[in-house]
BAGU-289356 format. One line per 2 residues: for each residue x, y, z of N, C-alpha, C. Coordinates in Angstrom, 2 decimals, decimal comma, m for minus. Each point is the difference from the previous one (the first is absolute). Layout:
REM BAGU-289356
X:Y:Z:X:Y:Z:X:Y:Z  ...;
END
This chain:
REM BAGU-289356
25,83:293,34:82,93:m0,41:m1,15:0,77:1,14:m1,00:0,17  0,72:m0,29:m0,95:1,37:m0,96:m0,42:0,68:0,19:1,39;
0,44:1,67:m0,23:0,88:0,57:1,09:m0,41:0,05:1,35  m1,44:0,03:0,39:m0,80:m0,57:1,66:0,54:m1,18:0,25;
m0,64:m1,09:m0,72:0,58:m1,33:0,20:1,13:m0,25:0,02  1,07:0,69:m1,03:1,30:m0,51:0,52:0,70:0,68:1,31;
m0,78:1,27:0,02:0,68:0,30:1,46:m0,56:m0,43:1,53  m0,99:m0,43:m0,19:m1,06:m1,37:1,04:0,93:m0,99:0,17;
0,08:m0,67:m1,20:1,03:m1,20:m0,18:1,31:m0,15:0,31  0,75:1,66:m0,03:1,15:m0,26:0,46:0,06:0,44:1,59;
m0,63:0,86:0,52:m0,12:m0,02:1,39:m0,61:m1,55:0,62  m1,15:m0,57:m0,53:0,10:m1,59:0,48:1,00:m0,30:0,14;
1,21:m0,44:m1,11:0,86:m0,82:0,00:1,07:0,66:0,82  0,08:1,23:0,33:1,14:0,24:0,92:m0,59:m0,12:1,51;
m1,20:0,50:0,05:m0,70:m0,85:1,34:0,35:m1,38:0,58  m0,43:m0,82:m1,11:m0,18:m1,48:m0,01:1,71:m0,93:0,18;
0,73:0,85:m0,97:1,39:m0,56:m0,30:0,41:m0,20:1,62  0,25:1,12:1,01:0,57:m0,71:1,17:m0,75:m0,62:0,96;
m1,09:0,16:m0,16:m1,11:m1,15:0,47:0,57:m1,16:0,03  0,12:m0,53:m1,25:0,24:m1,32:m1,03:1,06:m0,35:0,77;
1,16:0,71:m0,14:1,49:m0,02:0,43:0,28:0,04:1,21  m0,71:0,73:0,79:0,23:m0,27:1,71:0,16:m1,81:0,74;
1,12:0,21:0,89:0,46:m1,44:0,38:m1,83:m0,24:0,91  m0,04:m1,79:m0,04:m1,20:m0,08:0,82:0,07:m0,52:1,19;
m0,93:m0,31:0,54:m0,12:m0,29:1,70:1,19:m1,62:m0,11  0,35:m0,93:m1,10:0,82:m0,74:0,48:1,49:m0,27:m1,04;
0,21:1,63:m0,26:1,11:0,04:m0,76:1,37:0,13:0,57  1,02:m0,47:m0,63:1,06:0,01:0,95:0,09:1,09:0,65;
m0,18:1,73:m0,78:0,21:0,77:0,33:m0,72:0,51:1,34  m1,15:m0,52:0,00:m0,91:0,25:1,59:0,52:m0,70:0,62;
0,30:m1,20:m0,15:0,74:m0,87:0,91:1,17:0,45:0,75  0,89:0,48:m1,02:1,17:0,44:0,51:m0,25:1,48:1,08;
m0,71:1,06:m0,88:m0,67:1,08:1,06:m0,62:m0,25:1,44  m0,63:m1,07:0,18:m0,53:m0,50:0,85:0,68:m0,82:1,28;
1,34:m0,81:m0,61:0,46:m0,48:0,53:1,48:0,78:0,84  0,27:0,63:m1,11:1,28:0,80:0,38:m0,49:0,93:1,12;
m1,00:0,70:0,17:m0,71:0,67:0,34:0,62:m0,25:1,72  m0,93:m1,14:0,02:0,33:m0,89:1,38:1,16:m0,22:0,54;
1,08:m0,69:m0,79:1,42:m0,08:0,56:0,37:1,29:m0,25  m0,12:1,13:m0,45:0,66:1,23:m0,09:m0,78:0,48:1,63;
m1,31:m0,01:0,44:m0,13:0,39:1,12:1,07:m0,88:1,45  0,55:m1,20:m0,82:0,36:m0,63:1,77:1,23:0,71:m0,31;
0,74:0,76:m1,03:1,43:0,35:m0,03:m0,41:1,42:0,35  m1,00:0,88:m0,31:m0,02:1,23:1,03:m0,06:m0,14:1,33;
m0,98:m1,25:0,29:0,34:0,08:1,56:1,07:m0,27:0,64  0,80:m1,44:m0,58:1,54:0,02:0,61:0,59:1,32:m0,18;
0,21:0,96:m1,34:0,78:1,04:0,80:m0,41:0,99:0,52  m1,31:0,44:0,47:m0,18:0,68:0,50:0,03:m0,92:1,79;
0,23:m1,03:m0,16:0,96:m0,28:1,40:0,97:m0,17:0,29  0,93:0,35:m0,89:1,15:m0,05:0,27:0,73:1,47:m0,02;
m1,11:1,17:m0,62:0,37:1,18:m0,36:m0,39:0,50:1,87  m1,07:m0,73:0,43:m0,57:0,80:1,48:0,92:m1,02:1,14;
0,57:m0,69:m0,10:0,46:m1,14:0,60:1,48:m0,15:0,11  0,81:0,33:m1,11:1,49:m0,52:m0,41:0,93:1,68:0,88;
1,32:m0,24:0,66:0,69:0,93:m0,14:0,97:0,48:m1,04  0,02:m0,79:m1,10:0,68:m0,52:m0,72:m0,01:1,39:m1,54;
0,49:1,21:0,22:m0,26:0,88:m1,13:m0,45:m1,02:m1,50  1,05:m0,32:m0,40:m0,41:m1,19:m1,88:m0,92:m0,73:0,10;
m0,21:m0,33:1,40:m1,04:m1,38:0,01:m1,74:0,95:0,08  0,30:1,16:1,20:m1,16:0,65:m0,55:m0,88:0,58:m0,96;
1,39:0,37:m1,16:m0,19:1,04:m0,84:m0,33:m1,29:m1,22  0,72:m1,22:m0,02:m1,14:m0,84:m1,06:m0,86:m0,54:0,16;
m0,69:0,14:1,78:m0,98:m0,21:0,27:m1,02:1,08:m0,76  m0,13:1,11:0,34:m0,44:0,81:m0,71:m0,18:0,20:m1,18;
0,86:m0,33:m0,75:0,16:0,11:m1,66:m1,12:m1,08:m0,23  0,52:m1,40:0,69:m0,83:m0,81:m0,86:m1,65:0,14:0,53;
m0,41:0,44:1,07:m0,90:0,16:0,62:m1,10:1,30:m1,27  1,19:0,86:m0,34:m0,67:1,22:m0,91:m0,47:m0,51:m1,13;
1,05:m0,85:m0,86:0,14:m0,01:m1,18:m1,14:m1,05:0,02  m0,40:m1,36:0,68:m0,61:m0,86:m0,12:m1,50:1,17:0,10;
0,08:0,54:1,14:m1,47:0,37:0,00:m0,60:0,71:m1,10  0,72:0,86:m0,67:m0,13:0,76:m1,22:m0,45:m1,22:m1,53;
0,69:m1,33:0,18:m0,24:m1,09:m0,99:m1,51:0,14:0,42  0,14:m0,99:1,50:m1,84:m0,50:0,29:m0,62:1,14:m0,78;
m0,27:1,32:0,46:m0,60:1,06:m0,97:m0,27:m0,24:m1,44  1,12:0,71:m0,23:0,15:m0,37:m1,98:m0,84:m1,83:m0,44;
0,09:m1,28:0,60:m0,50:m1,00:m0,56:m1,40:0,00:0,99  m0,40:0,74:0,86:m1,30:0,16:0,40:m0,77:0,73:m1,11;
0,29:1,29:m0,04:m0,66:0,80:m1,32:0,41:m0,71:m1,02  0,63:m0,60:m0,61:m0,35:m1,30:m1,23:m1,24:m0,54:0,17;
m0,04:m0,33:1,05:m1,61:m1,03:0,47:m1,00:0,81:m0,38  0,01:0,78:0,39:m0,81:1,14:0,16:m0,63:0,40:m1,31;
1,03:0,22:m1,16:0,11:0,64:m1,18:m0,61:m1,16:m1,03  0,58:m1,55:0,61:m0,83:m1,02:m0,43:m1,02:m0,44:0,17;
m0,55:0,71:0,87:m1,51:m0,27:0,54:m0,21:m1,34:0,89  1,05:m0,10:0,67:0,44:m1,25:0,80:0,10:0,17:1,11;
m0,67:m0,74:1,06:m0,21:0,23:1,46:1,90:m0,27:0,68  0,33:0,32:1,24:1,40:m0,23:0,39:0,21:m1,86:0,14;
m1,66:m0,81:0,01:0,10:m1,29:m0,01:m0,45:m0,24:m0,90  0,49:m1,66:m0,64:m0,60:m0,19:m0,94:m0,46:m1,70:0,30;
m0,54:m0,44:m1,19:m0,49:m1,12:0,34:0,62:m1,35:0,09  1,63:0,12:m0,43:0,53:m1,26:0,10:0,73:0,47:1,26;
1,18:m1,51:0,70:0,29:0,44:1,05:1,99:0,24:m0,09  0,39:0,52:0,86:1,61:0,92:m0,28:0,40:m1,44:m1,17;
0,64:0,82:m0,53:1,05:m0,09:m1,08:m0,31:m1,46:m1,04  m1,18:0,00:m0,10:m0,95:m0,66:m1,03:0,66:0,73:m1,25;
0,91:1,02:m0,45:m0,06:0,65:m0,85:1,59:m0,67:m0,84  0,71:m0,65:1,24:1,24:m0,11:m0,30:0,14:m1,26:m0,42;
0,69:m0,19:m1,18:0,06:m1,51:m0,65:0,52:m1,11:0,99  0,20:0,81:1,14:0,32:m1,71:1,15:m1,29:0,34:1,06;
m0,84:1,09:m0,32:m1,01:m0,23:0,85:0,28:0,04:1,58  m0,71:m1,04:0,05:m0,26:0,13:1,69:1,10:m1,24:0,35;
0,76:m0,16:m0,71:1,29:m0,72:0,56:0,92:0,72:0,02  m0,19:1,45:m0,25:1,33:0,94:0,79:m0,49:0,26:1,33;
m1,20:m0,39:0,61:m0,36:0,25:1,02:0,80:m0,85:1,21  0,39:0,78:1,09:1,01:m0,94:0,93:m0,90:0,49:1,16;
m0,37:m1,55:0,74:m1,38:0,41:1,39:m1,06:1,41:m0,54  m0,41:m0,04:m0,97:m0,79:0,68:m0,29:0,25:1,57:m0,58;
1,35:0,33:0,71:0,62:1,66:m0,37:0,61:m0,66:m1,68  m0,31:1,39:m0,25:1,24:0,41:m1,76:1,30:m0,48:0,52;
0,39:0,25:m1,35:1,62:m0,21:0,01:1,08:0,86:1,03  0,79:0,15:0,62:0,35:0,58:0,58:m0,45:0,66:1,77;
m1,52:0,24:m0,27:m0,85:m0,01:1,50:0,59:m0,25:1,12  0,23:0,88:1,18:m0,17:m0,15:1,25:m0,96:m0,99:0,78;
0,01:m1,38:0,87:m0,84:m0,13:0,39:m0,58:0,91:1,06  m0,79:m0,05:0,65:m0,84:0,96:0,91:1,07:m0,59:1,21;
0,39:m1,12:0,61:1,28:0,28:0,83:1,20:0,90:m0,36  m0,15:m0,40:m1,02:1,46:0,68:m0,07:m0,33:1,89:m0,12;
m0,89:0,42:m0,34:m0,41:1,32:0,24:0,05:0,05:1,32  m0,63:m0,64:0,99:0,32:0,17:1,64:0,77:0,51:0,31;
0,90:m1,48:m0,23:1,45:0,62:0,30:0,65:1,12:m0,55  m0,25:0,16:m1,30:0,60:1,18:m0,20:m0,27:1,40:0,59;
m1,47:m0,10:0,49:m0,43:1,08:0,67:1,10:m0,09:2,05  m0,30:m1,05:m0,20:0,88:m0,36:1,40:1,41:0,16:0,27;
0,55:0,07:m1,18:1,60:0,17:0,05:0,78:0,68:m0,13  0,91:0,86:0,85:0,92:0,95:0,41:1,55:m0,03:m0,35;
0,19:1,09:0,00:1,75:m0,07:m0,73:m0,04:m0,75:m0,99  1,51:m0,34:0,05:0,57:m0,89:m1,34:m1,46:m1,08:m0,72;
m0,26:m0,49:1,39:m0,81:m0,97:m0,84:m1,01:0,27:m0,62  m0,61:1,37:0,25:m1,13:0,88:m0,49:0,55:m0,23:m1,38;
1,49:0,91:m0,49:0,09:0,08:m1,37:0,19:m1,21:m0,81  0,65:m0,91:0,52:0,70:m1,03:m0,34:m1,64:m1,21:m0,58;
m0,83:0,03:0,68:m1,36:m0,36:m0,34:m0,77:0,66:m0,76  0,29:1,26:m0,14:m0,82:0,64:m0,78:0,56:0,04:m1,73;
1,42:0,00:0,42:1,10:m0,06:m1,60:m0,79:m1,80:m0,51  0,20:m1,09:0,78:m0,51:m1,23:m0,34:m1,15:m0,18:m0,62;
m0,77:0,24:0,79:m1,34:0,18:m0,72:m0,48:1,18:m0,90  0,88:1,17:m0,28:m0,13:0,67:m1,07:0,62:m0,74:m1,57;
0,73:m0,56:0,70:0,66:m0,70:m1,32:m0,55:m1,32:m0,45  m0,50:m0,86:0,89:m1,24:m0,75:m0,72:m0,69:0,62:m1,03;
m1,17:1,06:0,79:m0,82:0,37:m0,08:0,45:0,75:m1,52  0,95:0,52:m0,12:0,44:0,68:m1,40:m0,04:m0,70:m1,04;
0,89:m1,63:0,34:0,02:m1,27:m0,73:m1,46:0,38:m0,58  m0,76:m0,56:0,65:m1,55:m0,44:m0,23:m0,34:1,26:m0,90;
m0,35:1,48:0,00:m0,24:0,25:m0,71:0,53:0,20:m1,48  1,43:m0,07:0,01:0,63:m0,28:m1,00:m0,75:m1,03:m0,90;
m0,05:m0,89:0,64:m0,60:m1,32:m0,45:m1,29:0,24:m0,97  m0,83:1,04:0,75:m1,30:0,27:m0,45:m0,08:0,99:m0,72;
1,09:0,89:m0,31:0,07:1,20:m1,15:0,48:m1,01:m1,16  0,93:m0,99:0,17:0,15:m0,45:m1,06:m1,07:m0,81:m0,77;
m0,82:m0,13:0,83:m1,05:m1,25:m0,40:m1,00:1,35:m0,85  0,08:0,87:0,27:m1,36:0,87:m0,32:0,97:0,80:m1,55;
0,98:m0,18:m0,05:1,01:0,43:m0,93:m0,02:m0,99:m1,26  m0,40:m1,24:0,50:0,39:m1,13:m0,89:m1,42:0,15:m0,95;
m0,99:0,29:1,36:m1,76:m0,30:m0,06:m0,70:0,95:m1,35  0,25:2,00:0,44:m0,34:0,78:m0,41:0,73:0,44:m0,88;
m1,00:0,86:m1,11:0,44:1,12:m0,50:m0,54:1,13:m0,47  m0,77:0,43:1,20:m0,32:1,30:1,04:1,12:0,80:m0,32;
0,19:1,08:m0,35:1,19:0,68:0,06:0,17:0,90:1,38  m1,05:0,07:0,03:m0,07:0,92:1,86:0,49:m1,23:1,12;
m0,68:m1,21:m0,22:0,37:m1,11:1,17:1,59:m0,32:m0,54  0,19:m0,33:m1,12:1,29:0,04:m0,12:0,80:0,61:0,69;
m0,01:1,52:m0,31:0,80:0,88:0,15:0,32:0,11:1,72  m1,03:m0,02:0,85:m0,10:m0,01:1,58:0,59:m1,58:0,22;
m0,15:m0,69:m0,57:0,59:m1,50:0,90:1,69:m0,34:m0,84  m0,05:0,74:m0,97:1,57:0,33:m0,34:0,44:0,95:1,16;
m0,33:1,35:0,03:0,46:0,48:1,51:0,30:m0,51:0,77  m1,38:m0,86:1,27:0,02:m0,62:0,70:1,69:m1,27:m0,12;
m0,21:m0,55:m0,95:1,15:m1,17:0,15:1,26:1,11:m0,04  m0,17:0,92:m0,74:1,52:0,96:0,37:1,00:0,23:1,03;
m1,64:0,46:0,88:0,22:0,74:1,49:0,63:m1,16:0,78  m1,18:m0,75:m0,35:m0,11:m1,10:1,06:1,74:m0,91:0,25;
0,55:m0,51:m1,36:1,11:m0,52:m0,45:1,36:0,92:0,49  m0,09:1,80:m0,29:1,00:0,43:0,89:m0,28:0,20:1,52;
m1,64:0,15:0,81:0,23:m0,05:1,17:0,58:m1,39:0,62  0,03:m1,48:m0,63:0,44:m1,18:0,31:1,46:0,22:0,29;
0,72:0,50:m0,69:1,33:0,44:0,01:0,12:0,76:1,34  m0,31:1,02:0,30:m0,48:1,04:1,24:0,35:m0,67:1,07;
m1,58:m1,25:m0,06:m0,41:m0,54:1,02:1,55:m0,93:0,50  0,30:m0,64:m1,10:1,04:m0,75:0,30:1,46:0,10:1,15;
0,16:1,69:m0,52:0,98:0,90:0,20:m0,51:m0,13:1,74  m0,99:0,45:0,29:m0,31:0,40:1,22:m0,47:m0,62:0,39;
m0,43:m1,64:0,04:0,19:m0,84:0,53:1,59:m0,70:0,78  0,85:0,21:m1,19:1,37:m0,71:0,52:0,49:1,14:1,07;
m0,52:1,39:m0,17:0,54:0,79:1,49:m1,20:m0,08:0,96  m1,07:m0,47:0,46:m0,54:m0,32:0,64:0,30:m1,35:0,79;
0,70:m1,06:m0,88:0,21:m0,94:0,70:1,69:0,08:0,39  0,54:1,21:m0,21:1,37:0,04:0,69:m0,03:0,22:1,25;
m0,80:0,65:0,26:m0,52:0,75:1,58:m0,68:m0,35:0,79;
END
């Protein structure tokens, strides 16, 4: 009987243990999943316009990269949600999670964000200035999430969220370099 109960008891507690432990609907870690989520979708869409848009071989091909690699994140911190039993929204509003809050908010976008003009235009703009706008606002936009891997770095210790927003600032920090590069030959021309 000893041995029923303790093996009841220990399947509870390994049941229960990541129950307990799962991030919740207003933990940094949903926050950050949630939020990154979003600015990782406006950086697939810039390069997947600049990948259908640019003549520019480098400028296409990190259109693409970052277009891949971001969409593959949204994934991986969607199924987090998922795994946390957490809808893709949650109940506070963007970046409630980040110790400056909603004062990293600039006109309402995250850190780094495209406004919805400036996506226009980018959809609107040809040659040089195609890349040369798209390198600009990739490199904000990198800023900003930098900004927000570090905040979720400072926040968590998730070893899975860790480990993906250590990536993320990796990538992100040598495509800045990239971007840089091929910005200054975009604006030679």
């Amino acid at each position: 009987m000893a041995v029923v109960v303790g093996l009841l008891l220990g399947y509870a507690g390994g049941w229960l243990t990541p129950q307990l432990t799962r991030p919740g609907d207003t933990s940094a870690e949903a926050g950050f999943a949630r939020d990154m989520s979003t600015h990782h979708a406006q950086a697939v869409d810039m390069g997947l316009i600049v990948y259908r848009s640019s003549t520019t071989p480098g400028i296409r091909q990190i259109g693409v990269d970052i277009a891949t690699q971001q969409q593959g994140e949204i994934g991986t911190m969607q199924t987090w949600l998922r795994n946390w039993g957490l809808g893709p929204t949650g109940s506070q509003p963007a970046m409630a999670w980040m110790p400056d809050g909603a004062a990293s908010l600039k006109d309402g976008l995250m850190p780094g964000m495209a406004t919805p003009a400036q996506m226009e235009q980018l959809r609107q703009a040809q040659g040089k200035q195609l890349d040369a706008l798209f390198c600009d606002l990739m490199i904000q936009h990198h800023i900003g999430g930098i900004h927000m891997a570090d905040a979720i770095l400072a926040e968590s210790d998730n070893a899975e969220v860790v480990k993906v927003a250590s990536t993320m600032k990796n990538v992100q920090q040598t495509e800045l370099n990239n971007l840089r590069s091929l910005l200054a030959d975009a604006k030679k021309g």
